[in-house]
Backbone of each chain as ProteinMPNN parsed JSONL, in Angstrom:
{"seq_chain_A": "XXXXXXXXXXXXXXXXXXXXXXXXXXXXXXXXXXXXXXXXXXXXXXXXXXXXXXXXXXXXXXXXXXXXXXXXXXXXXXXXXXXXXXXXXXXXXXXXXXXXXXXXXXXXXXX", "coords_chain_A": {"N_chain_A": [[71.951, 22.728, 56.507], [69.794, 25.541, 56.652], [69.716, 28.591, 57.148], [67.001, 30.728, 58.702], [66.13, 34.14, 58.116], [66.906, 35.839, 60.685], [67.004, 39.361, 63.291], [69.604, 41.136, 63.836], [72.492, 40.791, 66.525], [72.565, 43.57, 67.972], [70.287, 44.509, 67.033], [68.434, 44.331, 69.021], [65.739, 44.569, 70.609], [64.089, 45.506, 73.845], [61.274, 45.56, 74.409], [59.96, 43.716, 72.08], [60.63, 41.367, 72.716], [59.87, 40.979, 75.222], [57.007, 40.957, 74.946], [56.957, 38.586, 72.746], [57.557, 36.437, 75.07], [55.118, 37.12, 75.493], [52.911, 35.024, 75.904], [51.222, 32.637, 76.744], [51.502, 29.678, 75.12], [53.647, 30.697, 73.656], [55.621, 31.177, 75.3], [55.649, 28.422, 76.856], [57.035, 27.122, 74.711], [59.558, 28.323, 74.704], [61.01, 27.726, 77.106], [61.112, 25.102, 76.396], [63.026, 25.123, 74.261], [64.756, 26.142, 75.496], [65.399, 24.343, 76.968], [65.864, 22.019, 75.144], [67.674, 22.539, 73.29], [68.654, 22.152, 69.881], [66.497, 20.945, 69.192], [64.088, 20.152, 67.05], [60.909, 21.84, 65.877], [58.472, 20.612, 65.6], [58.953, 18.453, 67.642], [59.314, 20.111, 69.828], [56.608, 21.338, 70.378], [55.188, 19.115, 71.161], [52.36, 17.933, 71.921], [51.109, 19.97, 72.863], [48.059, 21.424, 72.759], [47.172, 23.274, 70.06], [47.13, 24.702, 66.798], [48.122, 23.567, 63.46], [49.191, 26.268, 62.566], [48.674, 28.318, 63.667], [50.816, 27.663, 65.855], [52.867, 27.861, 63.548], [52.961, 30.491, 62.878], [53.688, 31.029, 65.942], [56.281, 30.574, 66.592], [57.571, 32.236, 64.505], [57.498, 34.734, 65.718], [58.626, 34.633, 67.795], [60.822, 33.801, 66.497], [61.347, 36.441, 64.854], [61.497, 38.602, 67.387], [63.949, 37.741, 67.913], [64.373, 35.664, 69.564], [65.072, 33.024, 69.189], [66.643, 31.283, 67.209], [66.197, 29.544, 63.543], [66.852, 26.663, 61.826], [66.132, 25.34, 58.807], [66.14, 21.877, 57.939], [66.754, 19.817, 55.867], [63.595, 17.819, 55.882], [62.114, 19.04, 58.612], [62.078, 21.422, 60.787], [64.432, 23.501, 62.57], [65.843, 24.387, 66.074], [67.12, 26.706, 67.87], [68.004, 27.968, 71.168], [68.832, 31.753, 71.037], [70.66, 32.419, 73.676], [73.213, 33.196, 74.036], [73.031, 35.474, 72.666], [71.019, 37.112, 73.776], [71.939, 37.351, 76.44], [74.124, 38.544, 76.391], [72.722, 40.994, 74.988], [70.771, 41.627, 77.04], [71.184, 41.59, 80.275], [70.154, 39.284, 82.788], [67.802, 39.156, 82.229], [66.411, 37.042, 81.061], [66.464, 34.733, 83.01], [65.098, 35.038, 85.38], [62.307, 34.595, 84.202], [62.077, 32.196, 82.892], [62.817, 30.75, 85.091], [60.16, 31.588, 86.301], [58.235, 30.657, 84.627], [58.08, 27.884, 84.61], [58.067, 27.576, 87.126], [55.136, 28.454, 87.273], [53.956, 26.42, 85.29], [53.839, 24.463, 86.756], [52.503, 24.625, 88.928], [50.048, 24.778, 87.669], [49.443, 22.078, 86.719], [48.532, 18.45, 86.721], [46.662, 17.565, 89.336]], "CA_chain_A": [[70.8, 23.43, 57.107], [69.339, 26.964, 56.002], [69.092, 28.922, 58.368], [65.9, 31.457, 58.151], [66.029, 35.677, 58.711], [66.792, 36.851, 62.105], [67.358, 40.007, 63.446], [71.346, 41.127, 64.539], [71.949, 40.815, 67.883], [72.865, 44.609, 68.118], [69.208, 45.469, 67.161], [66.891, 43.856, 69.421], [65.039, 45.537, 71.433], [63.381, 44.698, 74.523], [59.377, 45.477, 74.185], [59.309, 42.788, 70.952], [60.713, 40.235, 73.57], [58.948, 40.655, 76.136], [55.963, 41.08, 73.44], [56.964, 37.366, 72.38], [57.625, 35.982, 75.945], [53.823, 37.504, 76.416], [51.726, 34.325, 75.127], [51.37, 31.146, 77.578], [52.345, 29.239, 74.267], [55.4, 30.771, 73.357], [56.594, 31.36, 76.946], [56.167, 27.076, 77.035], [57.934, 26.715, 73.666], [60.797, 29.051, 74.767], [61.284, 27.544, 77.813], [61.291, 23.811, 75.518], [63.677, 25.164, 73.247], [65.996, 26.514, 75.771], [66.056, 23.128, 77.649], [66.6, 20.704, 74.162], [68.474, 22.918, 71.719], [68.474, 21.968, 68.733], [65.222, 19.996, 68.442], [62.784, 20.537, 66.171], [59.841, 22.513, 66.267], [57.262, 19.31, 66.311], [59.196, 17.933, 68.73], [58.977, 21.022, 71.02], [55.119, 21.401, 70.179], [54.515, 17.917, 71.078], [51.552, 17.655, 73.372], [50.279, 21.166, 72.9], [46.954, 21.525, 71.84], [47.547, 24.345, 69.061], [46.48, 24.016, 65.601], [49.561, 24.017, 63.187], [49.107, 27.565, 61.788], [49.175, 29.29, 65.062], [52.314, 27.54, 66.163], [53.957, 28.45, 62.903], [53.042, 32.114, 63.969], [54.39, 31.667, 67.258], [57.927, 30.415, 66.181], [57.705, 33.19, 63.365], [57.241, 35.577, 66.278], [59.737, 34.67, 68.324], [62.143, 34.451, 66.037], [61.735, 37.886, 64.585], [61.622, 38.934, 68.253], [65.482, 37.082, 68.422], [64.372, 34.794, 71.095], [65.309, 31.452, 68.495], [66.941, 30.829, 65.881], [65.609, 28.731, 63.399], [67.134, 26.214, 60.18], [65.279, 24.214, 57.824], [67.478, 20.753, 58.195], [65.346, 18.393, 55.314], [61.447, 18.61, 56.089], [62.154, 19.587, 59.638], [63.014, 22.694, 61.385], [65.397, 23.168, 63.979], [65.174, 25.484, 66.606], [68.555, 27.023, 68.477], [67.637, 29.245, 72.092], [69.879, 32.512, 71.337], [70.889, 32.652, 74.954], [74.232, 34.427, 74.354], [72.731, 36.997, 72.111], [70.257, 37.614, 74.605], [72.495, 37.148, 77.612], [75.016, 39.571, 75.909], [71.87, 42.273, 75.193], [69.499, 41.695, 78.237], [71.239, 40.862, 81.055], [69.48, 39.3, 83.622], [66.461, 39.335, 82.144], [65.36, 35.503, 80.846], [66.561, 33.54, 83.91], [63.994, 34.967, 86.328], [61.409, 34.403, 83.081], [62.19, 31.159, 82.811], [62.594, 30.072, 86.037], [59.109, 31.404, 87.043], [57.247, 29.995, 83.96], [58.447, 26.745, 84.994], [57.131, 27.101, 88.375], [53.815, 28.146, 86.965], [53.398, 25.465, 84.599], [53.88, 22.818, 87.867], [51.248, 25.31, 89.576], [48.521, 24.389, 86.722], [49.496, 20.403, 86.149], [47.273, 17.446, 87.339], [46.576, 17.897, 90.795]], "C_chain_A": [[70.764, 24.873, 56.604], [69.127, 27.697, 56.765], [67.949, 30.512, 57.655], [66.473, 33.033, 58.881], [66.194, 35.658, 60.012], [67.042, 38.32, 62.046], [69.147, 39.954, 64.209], [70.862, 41.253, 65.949], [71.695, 42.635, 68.104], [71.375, 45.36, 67.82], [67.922, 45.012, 67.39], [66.656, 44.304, 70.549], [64.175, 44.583, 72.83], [61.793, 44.762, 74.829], [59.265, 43.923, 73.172], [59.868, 41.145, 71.956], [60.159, 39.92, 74.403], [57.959, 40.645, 75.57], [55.72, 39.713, 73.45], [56.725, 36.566, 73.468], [56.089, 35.887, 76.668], [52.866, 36.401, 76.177], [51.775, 33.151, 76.17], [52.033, 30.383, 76.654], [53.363, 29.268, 74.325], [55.961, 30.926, 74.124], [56.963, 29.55, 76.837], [56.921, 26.806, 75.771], [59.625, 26.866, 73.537], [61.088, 28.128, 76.261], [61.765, 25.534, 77.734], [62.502, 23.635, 74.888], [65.059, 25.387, 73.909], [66.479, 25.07, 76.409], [66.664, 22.113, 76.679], [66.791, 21.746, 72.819], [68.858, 21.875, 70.932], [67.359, 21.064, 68.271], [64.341, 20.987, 67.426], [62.034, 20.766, 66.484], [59.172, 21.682, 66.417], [57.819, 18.809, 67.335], [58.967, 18.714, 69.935], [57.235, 21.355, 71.212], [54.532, 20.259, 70.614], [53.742, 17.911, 72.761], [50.597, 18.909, 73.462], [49.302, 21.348, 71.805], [46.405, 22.68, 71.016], [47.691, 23.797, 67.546], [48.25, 24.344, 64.699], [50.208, 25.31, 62.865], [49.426, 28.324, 62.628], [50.075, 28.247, 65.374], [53.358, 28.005, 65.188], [54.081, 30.016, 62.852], [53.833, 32.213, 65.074], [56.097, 31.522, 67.299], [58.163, 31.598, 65.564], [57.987, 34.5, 64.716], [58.569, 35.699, 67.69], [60.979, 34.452, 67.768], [62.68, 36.126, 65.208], [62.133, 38.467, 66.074], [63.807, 38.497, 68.695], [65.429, 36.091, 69.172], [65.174, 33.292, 70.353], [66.218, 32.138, 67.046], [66.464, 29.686, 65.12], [66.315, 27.815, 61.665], [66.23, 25.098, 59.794], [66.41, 22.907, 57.917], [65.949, 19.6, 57.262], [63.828, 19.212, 55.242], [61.806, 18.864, 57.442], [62.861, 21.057, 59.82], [63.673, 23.069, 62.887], [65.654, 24.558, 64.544], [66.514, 25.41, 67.472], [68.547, 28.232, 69.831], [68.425, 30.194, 71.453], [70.049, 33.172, 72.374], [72.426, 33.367, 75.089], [73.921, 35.276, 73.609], [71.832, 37.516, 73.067], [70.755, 37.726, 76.004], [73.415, 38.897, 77.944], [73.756, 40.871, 76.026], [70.763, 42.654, 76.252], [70.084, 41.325, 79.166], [70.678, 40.012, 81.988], [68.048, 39.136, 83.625], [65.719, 37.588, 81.655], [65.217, 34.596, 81.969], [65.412, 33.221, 84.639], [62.22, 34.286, 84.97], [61.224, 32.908, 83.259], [61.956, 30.089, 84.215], [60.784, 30.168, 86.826], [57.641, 30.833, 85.947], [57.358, 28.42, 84.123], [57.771, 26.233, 86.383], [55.236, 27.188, 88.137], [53.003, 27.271, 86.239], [53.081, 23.958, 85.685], [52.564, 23.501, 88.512], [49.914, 24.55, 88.434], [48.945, 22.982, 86.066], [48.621, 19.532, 86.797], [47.526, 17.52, 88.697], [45.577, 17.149, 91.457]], "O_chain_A": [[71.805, 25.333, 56.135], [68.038, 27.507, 57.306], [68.078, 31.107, 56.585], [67.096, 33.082, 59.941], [65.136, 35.308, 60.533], [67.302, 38.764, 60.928], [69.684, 39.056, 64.857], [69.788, 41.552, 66.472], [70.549, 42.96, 68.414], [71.169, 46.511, 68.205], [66.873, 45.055, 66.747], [67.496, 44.387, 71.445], [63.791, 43.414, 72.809], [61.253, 43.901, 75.523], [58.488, 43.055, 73.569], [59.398, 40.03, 71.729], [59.827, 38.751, 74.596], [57.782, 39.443, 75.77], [54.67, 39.295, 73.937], [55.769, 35.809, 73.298], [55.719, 35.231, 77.641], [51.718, 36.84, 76.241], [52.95, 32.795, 76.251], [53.203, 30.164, 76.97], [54.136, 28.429, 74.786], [57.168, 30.865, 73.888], [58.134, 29.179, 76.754], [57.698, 25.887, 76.03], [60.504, 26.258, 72.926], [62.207, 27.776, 75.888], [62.405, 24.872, 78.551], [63.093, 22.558, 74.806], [66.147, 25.091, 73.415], [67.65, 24.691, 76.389], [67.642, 21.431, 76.987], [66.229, 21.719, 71.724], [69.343, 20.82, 71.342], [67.314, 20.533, 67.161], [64.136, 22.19, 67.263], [61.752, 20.21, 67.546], [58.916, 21.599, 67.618], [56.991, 18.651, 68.233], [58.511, 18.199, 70.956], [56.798, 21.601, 72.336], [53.305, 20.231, 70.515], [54.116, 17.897, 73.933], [49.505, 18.876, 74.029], [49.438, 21.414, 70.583], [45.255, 23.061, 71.233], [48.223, 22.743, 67.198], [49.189, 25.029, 65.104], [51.424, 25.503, 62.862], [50.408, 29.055, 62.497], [49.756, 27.562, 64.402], [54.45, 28.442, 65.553], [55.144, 30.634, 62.795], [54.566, 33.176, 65.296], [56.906, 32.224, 67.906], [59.104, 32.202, 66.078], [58.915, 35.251, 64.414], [59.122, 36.651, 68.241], [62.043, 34.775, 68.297], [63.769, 36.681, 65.06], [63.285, 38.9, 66.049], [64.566, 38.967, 69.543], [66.487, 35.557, 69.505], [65.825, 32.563, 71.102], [66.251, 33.123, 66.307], [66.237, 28.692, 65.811], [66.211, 28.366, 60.569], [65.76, 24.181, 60.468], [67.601, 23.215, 57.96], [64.922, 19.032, 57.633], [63.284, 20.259, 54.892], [61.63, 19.731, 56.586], [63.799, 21.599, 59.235], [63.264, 22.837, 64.024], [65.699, 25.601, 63.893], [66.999, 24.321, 67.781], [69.034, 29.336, 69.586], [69.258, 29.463, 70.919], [69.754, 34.367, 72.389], [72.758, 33.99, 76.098], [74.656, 36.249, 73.783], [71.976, 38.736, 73.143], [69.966, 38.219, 76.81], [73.449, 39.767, 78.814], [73.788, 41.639, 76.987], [70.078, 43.676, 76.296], [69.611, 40.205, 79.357], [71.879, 40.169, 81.769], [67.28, 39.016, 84.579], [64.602, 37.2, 81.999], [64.264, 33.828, 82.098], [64.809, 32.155, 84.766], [61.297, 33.57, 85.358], [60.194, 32.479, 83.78], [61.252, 29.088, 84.348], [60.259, 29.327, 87.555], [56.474, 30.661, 86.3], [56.448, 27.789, 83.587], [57.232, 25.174, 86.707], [54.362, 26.432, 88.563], [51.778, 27.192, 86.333], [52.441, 22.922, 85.503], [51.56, 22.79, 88.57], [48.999, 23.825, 88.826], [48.75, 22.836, 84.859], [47.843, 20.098, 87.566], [48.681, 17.533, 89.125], [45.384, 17.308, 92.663]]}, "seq_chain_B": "XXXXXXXXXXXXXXXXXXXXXXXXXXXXXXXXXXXXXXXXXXXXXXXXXXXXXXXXXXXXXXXXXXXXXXXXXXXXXXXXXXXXXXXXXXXXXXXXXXXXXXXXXXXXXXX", "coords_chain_B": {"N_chain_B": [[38.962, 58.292, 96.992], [37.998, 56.186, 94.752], [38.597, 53.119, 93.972], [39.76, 51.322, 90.774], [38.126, 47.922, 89.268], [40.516, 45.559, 90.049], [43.056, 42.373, 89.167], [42.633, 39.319, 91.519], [45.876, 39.212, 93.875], [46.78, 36.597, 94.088], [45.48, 35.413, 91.449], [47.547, 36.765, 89.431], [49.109, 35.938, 86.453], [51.916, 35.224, 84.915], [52.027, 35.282, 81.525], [49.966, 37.397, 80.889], [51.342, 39.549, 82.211], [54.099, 39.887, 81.233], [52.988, 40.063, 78.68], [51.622, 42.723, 78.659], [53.747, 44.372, 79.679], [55.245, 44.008, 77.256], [55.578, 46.301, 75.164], [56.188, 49.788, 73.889], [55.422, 51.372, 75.088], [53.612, 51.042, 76.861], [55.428, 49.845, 78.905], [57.438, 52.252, 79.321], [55.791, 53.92, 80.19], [55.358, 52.22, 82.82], [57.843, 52.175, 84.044], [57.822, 54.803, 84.848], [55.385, 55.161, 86.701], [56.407, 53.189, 88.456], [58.995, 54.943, 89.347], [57.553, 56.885, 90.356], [55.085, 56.748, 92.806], [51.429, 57.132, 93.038], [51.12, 59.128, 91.118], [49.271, 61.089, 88.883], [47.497, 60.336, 85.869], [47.735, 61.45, 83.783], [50.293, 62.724, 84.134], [51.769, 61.112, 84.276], [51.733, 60.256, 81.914], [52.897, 62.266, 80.326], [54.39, 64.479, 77.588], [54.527, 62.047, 76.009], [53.613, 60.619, 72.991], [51.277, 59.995, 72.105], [48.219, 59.215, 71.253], [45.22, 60.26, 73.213], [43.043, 57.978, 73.509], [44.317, 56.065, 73.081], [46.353, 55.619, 75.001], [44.949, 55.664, 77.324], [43.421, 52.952, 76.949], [46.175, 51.559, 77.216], [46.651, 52.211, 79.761], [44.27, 50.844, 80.936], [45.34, 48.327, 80.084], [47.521, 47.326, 81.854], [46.134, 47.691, 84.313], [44.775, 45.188, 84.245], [46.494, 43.469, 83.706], [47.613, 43.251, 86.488], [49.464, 45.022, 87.118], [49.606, 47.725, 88.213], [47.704, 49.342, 90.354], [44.786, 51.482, 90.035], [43.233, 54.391, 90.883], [39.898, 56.63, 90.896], [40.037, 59.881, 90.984], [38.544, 62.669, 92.254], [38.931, 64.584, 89.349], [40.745, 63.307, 88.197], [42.808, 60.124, 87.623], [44.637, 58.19, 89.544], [47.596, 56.495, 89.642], [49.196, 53.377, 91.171], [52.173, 51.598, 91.371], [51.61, 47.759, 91.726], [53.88, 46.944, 93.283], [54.429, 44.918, 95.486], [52.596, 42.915, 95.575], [53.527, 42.157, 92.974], [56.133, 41.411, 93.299], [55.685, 39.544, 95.68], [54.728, 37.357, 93.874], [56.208, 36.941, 91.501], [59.005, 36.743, 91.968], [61.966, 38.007, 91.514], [61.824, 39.413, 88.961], [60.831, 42.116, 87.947], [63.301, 43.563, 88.596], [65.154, 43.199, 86.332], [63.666, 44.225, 84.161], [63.016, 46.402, 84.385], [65.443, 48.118, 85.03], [66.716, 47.388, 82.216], [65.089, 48.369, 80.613], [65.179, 50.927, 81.002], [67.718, 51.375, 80.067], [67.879, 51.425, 77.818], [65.954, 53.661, 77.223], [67.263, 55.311, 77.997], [69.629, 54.817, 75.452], [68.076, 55.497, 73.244], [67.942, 58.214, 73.683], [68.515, 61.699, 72.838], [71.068, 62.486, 70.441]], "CA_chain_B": [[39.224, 57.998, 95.679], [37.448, 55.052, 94.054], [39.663, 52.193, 92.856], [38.82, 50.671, 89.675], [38.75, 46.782, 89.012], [41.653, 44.523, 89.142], [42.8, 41.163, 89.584], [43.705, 39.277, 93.03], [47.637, 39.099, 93.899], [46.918, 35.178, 93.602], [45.422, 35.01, 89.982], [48.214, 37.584, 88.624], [50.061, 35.162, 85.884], [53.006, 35.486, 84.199], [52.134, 35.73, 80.524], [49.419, 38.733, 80.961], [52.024, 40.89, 82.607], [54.825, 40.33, 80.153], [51.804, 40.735, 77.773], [51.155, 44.079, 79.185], [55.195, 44.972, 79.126], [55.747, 44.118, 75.862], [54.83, 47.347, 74.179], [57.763, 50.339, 74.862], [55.089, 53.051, 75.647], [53.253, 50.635, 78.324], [57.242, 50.006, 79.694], [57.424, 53.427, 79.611], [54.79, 53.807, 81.616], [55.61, 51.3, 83.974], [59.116, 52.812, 84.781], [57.671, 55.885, 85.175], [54.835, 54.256, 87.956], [57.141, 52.873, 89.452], [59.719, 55.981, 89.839], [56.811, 57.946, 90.767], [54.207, 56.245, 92.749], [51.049, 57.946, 93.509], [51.355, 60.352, 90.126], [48.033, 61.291, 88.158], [47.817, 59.504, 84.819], [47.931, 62.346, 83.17], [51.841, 62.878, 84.695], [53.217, 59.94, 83.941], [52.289, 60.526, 80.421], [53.666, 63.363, 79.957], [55.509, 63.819, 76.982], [54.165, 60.536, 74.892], [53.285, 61.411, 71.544], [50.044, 58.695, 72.007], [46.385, 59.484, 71.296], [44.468, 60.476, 74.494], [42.146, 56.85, 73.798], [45.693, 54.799, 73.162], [46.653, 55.739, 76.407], [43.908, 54.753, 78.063], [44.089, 51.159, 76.593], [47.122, 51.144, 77.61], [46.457, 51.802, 81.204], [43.497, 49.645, 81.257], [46.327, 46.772, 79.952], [48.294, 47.486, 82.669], [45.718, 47.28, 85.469], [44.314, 44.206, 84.37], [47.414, 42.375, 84.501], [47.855, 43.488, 87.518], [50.582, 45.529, 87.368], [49.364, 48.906, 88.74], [46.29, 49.806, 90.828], [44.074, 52.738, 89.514], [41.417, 54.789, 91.937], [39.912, 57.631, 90.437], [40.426, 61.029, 92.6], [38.015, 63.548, 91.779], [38.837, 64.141, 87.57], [41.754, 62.755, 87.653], [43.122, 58.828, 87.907], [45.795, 57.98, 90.334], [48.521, 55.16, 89.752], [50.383, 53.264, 92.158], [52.187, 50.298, 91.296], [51.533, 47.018, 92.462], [55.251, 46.486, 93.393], [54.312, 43.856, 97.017], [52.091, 42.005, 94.986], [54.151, 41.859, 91.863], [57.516, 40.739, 93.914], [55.671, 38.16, 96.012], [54.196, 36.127, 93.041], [56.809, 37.014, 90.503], [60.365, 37.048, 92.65], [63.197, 38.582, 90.638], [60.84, 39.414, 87.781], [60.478, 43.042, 87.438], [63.622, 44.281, 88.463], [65.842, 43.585, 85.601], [63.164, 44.7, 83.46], [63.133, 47.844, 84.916], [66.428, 48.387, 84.677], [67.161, 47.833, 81.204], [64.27, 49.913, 80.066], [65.865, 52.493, 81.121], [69.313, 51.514, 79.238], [67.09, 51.296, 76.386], [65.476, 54.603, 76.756], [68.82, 56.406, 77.451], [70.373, 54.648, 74.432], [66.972, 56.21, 72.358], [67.787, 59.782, 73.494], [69.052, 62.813, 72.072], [72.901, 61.667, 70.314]], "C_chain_B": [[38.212, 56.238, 95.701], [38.208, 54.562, 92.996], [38.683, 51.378, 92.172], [39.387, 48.828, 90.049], [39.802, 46.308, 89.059], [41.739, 43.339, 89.894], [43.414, 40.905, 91.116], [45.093, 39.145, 92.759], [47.405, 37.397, 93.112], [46.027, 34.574, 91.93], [46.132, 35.834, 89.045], [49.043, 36.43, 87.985], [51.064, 35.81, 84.562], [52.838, 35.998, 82.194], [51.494, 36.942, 80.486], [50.562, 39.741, 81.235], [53.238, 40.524, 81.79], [54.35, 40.855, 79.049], [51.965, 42.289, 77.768], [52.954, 44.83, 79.221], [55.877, 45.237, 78.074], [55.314, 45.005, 75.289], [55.766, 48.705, 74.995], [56.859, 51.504, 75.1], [54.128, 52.602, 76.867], [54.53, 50.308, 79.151], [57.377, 50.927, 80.19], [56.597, 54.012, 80.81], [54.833, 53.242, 82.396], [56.458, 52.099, 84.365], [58.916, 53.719, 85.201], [56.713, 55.981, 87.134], [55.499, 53.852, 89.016], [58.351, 53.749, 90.116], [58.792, 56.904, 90.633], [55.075, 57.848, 91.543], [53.097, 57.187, 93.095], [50.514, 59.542, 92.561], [50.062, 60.213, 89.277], [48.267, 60.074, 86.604], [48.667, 60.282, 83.911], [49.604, 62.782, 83.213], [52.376, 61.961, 84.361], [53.004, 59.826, 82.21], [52.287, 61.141, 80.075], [54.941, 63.573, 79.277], [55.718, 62.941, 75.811], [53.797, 60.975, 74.301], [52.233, 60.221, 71.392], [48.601, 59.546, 71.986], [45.989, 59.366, 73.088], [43.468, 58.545, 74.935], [43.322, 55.6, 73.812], [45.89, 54.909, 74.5], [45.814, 54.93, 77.482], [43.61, 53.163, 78.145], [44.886, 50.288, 77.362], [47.164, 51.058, 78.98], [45.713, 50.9, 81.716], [44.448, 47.757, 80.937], [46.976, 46.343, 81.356], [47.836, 46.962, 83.782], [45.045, 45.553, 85.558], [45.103, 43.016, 84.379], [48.068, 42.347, 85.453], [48.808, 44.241, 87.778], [50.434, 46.673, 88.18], [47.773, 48.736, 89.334], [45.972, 51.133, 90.197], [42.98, 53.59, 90.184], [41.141, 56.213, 91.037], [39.542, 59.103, 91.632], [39.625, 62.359, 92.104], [38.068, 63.232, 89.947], [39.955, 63.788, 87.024], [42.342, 60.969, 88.498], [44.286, 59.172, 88.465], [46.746, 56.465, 90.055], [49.377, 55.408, 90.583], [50.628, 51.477, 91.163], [52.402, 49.358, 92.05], [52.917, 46.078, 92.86], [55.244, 45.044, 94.507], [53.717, 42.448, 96.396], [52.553, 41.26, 93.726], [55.822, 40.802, 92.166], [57.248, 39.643, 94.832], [55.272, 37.301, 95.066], [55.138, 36.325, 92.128], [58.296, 37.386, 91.09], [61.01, 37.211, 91.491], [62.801, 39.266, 89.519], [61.132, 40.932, 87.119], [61.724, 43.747, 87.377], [64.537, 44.134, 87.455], [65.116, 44.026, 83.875], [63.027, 46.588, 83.4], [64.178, 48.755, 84.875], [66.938, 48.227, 83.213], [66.125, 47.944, 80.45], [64.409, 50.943, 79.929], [67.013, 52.496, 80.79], [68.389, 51.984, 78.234], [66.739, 52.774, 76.272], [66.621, 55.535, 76.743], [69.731, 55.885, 75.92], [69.403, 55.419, 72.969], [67.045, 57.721, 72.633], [68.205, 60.478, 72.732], [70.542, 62.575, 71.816], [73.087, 63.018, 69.984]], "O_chain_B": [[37.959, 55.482, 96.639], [38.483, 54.969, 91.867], [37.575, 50.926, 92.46], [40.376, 48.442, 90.672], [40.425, 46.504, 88.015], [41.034, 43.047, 90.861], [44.182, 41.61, 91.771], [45.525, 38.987, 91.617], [47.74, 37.076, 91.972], [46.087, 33.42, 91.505], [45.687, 35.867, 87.898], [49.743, 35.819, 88.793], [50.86, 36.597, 83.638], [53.484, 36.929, 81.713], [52.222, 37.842, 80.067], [50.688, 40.715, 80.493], [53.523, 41.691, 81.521], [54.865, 41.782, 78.424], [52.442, 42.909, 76.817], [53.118, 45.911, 78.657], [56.702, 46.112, 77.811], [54.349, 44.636, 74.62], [56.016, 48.753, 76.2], [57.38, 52.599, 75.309], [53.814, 53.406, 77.745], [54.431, 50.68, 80.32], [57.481, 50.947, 81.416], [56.83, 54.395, 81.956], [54.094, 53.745, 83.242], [56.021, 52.944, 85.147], [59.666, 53.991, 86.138], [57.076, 56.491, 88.194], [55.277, 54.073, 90.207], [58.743, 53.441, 91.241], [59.258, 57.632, 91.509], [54.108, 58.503, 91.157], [53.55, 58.248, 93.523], [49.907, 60.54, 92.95], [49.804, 59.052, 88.958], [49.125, 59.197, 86.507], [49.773, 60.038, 83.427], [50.076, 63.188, 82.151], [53.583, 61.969, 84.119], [53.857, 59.427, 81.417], [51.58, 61.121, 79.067], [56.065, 63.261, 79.669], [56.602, 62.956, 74.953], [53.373, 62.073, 74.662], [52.436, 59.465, 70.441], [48.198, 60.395, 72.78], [46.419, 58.564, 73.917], [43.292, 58.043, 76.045], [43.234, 54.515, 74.387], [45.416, 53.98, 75.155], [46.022, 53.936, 78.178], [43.585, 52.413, 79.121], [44.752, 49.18, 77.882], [47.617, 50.047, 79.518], [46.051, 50.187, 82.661], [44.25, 46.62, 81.365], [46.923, 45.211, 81.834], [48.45, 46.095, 84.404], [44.881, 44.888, 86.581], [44.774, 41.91, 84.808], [49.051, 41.612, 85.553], [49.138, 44.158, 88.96], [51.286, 46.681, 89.068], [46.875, 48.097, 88.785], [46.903, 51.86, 89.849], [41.806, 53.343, 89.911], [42.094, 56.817, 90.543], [38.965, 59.152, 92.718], [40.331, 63.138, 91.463], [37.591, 62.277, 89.335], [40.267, 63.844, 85.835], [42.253, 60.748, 89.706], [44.952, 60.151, 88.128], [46.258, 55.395, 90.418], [50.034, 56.394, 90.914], [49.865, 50.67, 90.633], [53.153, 49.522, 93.012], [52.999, 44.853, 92.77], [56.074, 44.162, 94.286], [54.127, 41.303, 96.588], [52.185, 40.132, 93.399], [56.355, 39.905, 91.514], [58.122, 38.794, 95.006], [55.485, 36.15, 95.445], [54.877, 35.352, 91.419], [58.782, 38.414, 90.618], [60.661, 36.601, 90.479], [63.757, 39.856, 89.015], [61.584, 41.025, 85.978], [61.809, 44.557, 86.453], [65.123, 45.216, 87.433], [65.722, 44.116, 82.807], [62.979, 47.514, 82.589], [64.008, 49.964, 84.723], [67.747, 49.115, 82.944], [66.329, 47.485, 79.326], [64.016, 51.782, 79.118], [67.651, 53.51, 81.075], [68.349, 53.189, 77.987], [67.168, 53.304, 75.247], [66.93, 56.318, 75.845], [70.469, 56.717, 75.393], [69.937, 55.788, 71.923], [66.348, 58.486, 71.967], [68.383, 59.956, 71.631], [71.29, 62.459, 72.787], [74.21, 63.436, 69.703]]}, "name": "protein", "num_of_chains": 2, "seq": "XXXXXXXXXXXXXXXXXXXXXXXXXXXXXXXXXXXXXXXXXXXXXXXXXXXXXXXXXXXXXXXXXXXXXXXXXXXXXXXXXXXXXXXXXXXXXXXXXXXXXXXXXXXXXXXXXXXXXXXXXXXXXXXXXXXXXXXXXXXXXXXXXXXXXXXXXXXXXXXXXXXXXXXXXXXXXXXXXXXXXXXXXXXXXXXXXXXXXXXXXXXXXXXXXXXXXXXXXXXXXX"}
């Protein structure tokens, strides 16, 4: 596997995360990625009605941001939360994220 | 005073207001809001090296994802932030944002 550019952990900042975290999309992608590490990006996209171009933006965006890591594995790409680089430089800060985009996605499901 | 526009407590959602965080001179401004409720606009950006019309933007980001209320008080705007409304629909949410904003900006000071 190849893995693509990130930033170190040591120089990520927290505006370009919360920045990334800011999109309904990539909030549900990140919250995909953290539950089935190591899947693949179609697999985490699957179901969302987003054209392919803007999803390969929104990966692109969260992984400059640090939120993913990402390797080429073949024709797929494989997608890795970085939850101890972000654990280590944010404390405290994804759980509540996570936990309340989770409740809002059950808030707006078939009803 | 005459408050401007914003949204109800119950349509404030989660990506807008990370939206509206992600950016370190609307952060900035938040932490400041929230240290100082009640403070002109003009006071809490005091200091920012931002265009007079950036600013403004930026506050209008702010109020529309609900984060802060805005009334205007004679010729000058008043912020308070919407801390009651922000902590019942978004539990745990703000404060470890709040807190390491302000690592962040002490690690950006004067070495």
């Amino acid at each position: 596997m190849r893995p693509l550019p990130e930033p170190a952990r040591e120089s990520l900042a927290l505006a370009p995360v919360l920045h990334a975290l800011g999109d309904p999309v990539r909030l549900e992608l990140v919250r995909r990625a953290w539950a089935r590490p190591g899947s693949t990006c179609s697999a985490l996209a699957d179901g969302l009605d987003v054209p392919l171009s803007t999803l390969s933006n929104h990966w692109r965006i969260l992984r400059e941001a640090g939120l993913i890591s990402m390797a080429v594995d073949g024709r797929n790409r494989r997608v890795r939360p970085r939850a101890g680089d972000l654990g280590d430089r944010f404390p405290g800060l994804l759980e509540p994220i996570l936990r309340l985009g989770a409740a809002e996605t059950q808030d707006d499901g078939p009803s």
